[in-house]
C-alpha positions in Angstrom: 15.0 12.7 -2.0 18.7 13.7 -1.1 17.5 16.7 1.1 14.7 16.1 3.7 11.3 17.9 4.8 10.4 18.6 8.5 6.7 19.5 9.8 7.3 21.9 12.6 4.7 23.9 14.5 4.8 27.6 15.5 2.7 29.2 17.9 1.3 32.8 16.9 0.5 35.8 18.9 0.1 37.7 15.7 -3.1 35.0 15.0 -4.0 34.7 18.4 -7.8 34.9 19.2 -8.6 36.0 15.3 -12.0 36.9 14.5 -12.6 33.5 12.4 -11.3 31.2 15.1 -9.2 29.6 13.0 -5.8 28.3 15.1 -2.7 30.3 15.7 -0.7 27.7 16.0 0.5 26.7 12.6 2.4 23.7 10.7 4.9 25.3 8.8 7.1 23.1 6.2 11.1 23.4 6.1 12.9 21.5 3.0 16.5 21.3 4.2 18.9 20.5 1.1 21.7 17.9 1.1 24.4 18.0 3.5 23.0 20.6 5.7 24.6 20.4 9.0 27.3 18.4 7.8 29.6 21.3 7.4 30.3 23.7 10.4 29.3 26.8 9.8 27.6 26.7 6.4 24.6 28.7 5.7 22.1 28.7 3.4 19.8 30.8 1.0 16.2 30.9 1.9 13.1 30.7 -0.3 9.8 31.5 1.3 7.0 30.3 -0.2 3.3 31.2 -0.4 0.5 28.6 -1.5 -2.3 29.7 -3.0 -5.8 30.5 -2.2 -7.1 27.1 -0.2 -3.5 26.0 -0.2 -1.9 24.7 3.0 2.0 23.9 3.4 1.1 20.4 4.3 -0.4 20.1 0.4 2.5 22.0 -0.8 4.5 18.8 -0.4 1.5 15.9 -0.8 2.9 12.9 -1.9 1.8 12.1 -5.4 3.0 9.4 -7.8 3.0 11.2 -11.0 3.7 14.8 -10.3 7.0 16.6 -8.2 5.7 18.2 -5.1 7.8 21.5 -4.6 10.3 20.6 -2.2 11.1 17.2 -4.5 11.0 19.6 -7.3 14.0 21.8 -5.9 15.1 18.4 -4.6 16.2 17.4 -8.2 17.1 21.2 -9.2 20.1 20.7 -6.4 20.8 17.5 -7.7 21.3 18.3 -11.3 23.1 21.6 -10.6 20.5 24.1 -11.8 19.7 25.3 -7.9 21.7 26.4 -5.1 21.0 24.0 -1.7 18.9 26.2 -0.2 16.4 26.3 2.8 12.7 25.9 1.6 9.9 27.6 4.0 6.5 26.6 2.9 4.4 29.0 4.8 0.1 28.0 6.1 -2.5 30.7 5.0 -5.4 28.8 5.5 -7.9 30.3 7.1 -11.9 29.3 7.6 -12.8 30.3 4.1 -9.4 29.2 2.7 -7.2 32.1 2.6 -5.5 34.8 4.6 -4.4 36.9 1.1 -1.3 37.5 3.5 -2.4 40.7 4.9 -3.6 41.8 8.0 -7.3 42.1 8.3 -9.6 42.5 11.2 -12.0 40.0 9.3 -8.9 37.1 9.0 -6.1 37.9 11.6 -2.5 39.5 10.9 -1.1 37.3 8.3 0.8 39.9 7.1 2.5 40.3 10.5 2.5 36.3 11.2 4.9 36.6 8.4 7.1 39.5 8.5 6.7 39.7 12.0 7.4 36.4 13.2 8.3 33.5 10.7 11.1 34.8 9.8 13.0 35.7 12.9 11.8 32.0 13.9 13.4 30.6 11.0 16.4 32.4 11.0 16.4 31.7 14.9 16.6 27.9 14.1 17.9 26.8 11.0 21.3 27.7 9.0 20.1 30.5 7.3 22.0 33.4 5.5 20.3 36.1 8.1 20.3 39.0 5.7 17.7 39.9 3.2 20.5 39.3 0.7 20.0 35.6 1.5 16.0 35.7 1.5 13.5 35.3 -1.2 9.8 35.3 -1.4 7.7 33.6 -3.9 4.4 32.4 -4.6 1.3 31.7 -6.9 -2.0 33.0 -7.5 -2.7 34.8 -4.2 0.5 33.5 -2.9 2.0 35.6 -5.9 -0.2 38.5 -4.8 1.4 38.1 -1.1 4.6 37.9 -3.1 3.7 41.1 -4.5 2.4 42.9 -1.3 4.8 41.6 1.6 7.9 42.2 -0.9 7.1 45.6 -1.1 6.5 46.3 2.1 9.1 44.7 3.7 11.7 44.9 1.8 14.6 45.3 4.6 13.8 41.3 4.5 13.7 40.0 1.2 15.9 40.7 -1.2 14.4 38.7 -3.8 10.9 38.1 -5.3 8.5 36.6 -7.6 5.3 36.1 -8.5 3.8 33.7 -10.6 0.4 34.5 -12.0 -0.6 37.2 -9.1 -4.1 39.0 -8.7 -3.6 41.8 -10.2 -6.3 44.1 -12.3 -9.0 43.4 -10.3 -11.6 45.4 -12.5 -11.1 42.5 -15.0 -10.5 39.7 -12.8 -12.9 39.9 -10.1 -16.0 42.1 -11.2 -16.7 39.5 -14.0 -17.3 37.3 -10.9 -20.3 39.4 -8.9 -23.1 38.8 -11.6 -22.6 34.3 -11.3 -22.6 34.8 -7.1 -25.5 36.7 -7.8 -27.2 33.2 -9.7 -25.3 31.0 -7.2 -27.2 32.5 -4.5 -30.5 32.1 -5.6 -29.9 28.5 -3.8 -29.9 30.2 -0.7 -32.7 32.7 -0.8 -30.9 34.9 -3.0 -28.8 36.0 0.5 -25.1 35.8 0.9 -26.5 34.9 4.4 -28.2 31.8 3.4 -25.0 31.1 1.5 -23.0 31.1 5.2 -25.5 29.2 7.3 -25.1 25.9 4.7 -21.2 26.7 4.6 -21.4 27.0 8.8 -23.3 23.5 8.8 -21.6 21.6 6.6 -18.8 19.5 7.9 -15.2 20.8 6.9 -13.9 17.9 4.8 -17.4 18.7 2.4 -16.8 22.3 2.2 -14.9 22.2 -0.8 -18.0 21.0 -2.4 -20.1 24.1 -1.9 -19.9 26.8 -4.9 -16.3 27.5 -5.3 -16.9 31.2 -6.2 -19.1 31.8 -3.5 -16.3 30.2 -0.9 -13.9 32.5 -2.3 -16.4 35.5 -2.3 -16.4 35.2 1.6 -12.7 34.2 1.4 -11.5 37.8 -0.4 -14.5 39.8 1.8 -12.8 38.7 5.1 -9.2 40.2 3.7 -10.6 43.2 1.6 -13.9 44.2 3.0 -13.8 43.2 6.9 -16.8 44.5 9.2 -17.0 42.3 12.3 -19.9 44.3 13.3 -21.9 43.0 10.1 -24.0 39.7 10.2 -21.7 38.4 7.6 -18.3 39.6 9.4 -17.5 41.4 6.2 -18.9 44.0 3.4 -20.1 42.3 -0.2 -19.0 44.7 -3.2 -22.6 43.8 -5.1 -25.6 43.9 -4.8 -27.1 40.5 -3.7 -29.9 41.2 -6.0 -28.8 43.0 -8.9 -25.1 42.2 -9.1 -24.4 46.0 -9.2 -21.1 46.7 -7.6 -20.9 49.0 -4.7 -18.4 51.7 -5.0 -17.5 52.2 -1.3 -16.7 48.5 -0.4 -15.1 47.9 -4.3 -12.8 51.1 -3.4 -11.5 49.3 -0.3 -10.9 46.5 -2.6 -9.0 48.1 -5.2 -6.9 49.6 -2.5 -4.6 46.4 -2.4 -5.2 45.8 -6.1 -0.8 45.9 -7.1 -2.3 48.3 -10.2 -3.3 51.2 -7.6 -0.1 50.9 -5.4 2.5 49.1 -6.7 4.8 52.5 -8.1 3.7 54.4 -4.9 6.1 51.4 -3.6 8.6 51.9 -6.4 11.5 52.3 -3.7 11.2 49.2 -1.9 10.8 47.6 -5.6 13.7 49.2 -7.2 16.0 48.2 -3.7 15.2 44.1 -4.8 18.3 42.5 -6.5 15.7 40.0 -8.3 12.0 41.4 -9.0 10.1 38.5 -11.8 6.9 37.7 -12.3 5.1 35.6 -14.8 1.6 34.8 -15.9 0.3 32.6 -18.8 -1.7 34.1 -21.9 -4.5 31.5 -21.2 -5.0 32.2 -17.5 -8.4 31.6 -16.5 -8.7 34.7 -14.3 -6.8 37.5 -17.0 -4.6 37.9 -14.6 -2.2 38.2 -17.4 -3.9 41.4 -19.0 -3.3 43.3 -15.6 0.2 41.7 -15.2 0.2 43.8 -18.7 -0.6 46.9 -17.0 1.5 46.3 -14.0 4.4 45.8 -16.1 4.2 49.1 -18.0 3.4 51.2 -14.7 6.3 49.7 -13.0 8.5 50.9 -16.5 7.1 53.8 -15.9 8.1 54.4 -12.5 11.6 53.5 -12.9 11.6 50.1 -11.4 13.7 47.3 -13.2 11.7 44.1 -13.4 11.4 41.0 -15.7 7.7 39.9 -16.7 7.4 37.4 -18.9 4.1 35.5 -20.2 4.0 31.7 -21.0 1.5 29.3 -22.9 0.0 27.8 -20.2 -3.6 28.9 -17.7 -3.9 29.4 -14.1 -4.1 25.7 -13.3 -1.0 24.1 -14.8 1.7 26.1 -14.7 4.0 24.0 -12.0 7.0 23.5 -15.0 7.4 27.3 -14.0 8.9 26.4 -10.8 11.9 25.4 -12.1 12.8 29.0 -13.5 11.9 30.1 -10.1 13.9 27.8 -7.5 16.8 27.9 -9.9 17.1 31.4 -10.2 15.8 32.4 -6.7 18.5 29.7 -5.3 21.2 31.0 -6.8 20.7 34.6 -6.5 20.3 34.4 -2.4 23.8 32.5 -2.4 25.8 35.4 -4.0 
């Protein structure tokens, strides 16, 4: 590479003593572009970036001989002109069940405010950067597009720019389908999401992505959504462990940070971005493109000026997007 990535580590208060245990110290993952610090004075655009759900900034940029990891991706953008040098910030959500969803939950800790809060005063506090939300922008996939979605529109007075690639949104489609196989899955266990936790508690981290994915990320969203530290679990399930049946009062706590029930009650913020994209592929294994549908048409509705487009590709394989989103992000935060 021509630029260069540096692992630094940032202590939390917002994390601090969080009701999973997980640390609040964090690594977080700077890709500084070519020449920077060679010329006095320059400054540079920012993108912040959110990995999805299990993602961690170190795997952001895991070496790999046959694929671009994202900061030799925008490595090669700068290189053949179609980015801006920019600043890369690759940001750690990981949390005990793999995800923090980026908000602030009494069942994770204040991701949302580790963010906001205090990442980026850090980062403007010790790299080069264009300290205006002008010069800012916040992207991500999956449930880093979701946090795309949800900490752009609420704090807007810092980012200027944002996109989301393949975001949950439309949760009755995309995560209701889901109760009825937990239900199956946790026959294994006694039929109790209970059961389910004492094997995940037991079973040595570096296995743990061997356990039933859906019911790892059933605990995972719980903890953000549905928190209850006074519960046995820590959170509220939106089933029935039994019959699969949702239940209304924890899904409506859900569905209160689905984008579709809030997103033009934020039309403001959205309408103040300079760049509002966001993508999703007509085979996505989740349908997260049939509420991107939705999302689009409400936000039409509401007045805000966006761009959604849809692409052939699923959930899984949709990296080639990246280039659309450096490119454009990088250039937009330099004007």
């Amino acid at each position: 590479m021509k630029g260069k990535v540096i692992v630094d580590r940032v202590g939390s208060q917002a994390l601090k003593g969080n009701f999973l245990g997980d640390p609040n110290v964090r690594d977080l993952v700077v890709y500084l572009p070519p020449g920077y610090g060679e010329e006095k004075g320059r400054r540079y655009p920012t993108l912040y970036y959110l990995p999805g759900y299990t993602g961690t900034a170190l795997a952001v940029v895991g070496q790999n001989p046959w694929k671009e990891n994202l900061a030799e991706r925008l490595d090669r953008l700068i290189e053949e002109g179609d980015a801006a040098p920019a600043i890369l910030v690759i940001v750690d959500p990981f949390t005990r069940y793999g995800g923090s969803q980026y908000v602030d939950s009494a069942g994770t800790g204040n991701y949302e405010r580790y963010v906001a809060g205090e990442l980026v005063p850090y980062v403007d506090g010790k790299f080069a950067t264009i300290r205006d939300r002008s010069g800012r922008a916040l992207f991500g996939k999956s449930s880093g597009g979701f946090g795309a979605f949800w900490l752009g529109a609420r704090h807007s007075e810092l980012w200027a720019h944002v996109w989301s690639h393949s975001g949950d949104v439309g949760w009755e489609t995309a995560f209701l389908r889901e109760f009825a196989p937990c239900v199956n899955r946790l026959e294994k266990y006694g039929g109790a999401f209970a059961g389910f936790l004492r094997e995940f508690n037991k079973t040595p981290a570096r296995k743990r992505g061997e356990l039933p994915h859906d019911l790892v990320m059933m605990a995972g969203m719980c903890s953000c959504y549905s928190p209850n530290p006074k519960s046995p679990l820590g959170f509220d399930l939106p089933f029935d462990e039994r019959t699969g049946e949702k239940i209304d009062s924890v899904w409506r706590r859900w569905l209160a940070f689905d984008p579709l029930n809030w997103a033009a009650k934020r039309a403001k913020a959205f309408k103040s971005l300079s760049t509002f994209v966001f993508d999703c592929g007509r085979k996505d294994e989740f349908f997260l493109h049939l509420g991107s549908r939705v999302l689009a048409r409400e936000l039409k509705r509401a007045g805000v000026k966006h761009r959604y487009e849809e692409h052939g590709f699923g959930h899984m394989n949709m990296n080639d997007r990246y280039d659309l989103s450096l490119a454009e992000l990088s250039k937009a935060a330099s004007k």
